[in-house]
C-alpha positions, -999 to 999 in steps of 0.1 A, spaced: 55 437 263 27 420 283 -3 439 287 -13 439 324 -47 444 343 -57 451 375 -96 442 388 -105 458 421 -134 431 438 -121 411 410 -132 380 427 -168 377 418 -197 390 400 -187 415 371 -152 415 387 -146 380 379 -167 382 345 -137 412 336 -107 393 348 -117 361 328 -130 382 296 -95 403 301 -77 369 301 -96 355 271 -88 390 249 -47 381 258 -40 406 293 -24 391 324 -44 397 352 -47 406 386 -79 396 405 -79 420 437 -103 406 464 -108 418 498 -114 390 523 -124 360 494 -91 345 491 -111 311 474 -130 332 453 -104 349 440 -80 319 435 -109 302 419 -109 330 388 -70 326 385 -71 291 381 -99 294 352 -73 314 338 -45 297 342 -66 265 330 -72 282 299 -37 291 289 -35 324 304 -19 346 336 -27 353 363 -21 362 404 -45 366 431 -38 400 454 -56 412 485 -64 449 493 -88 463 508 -90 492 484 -102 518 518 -68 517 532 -38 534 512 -15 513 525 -31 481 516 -35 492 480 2 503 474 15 471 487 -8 454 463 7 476 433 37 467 447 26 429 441 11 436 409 36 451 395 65 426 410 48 395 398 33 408 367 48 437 355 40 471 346 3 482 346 -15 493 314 -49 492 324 -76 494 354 -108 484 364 -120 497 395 -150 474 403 -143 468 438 -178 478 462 -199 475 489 -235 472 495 -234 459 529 -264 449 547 -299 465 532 -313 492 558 -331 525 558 -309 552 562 -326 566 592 -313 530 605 -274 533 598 -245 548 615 -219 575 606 -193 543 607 -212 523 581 -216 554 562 -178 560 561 -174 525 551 -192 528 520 -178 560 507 -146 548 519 -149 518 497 -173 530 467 -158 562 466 -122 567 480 -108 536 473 -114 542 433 -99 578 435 -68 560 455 -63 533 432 -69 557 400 -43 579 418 -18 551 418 -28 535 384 -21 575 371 17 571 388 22 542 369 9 544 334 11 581 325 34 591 301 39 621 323 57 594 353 73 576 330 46 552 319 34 536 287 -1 549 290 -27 528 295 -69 531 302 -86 528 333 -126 520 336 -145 531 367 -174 506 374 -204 525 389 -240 513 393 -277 521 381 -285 524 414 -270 558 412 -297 568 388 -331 548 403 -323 547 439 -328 514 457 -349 510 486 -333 505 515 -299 512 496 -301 550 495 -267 551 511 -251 529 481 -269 549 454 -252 578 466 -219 565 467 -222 549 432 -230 581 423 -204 601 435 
């Protein structure tokens, strides 16, 4: 059996770094992206170039039904999960937090926060040997700024934190 990963905000930074480390170490991968659709492709074709597997999927990980249609895909094109890393965040733009709204505020913890709960929920469904599964790890990505604070981040921080 194939081992197969799946990288929330796969597309870039330590996202893409995972998917094509994943790929090197023998996984198939999924690169998850939210609105980089060349970004993402780019990583599967670096893959791909270098002898391994690979499929692009968009989701953005805040809404439930985006992310089990892209399970769905996952699981359809590649096979059955055995591992995930939920990198998948959002800094936005830098501001004060005396200068953001409730909406940008739900935005981040909808992102930073829900959306690795919701996509650990569904990686749970799948892999446990209690549903069936294989087993299998999954790797939640957070951020130093949880520790230090960032200036004119203090909304991020928190997220990554929580």
């Amino acid at each position: 059996m194939r081992k197969v990963l799946l990288v929330t905000g796969g597309s870039r930074g330590i996202g893409a770094a995972t998917c094509l480390l994943a790929a090197q170490k023998g996984w198939d991968v999924a690169v998850n992206y939210s609105a980089n659709a060349q970004a993402a492709d780019g990583v599967v074709e670096q893959i791909k170039a270098a002898g391994g597997r690979a499929i692009s999927v968009q989701a953005d990980v805040a809404h439930e039904d985006q992310v089990l249609a892209m399970f769905q895909k996952v699981r359809a094109e590649l096979g059955p999960l055995q591992g995930l890393v939920n990198n998948a965040g959002v800094v936005d733009v830098s501001a004060r937090l005396d200068e953001m709204s409730m909406a940008r505020w739900r935005r981040m913890f909808d992102i930073n926060v829900l959306g690795s709960m919701l996509c650990a929920r569904e990686a749970i469904l799948e892999m446990s040997t209690r549903h069936g599964g294989v087993g299998g790890s999954i790797v939640n990505l957070a951020s130093i700024a949880s520790k230090v604070g960032i200036p004119d981040r203090f909304a991020y921080s928190m997220t990554k934190g929580a």
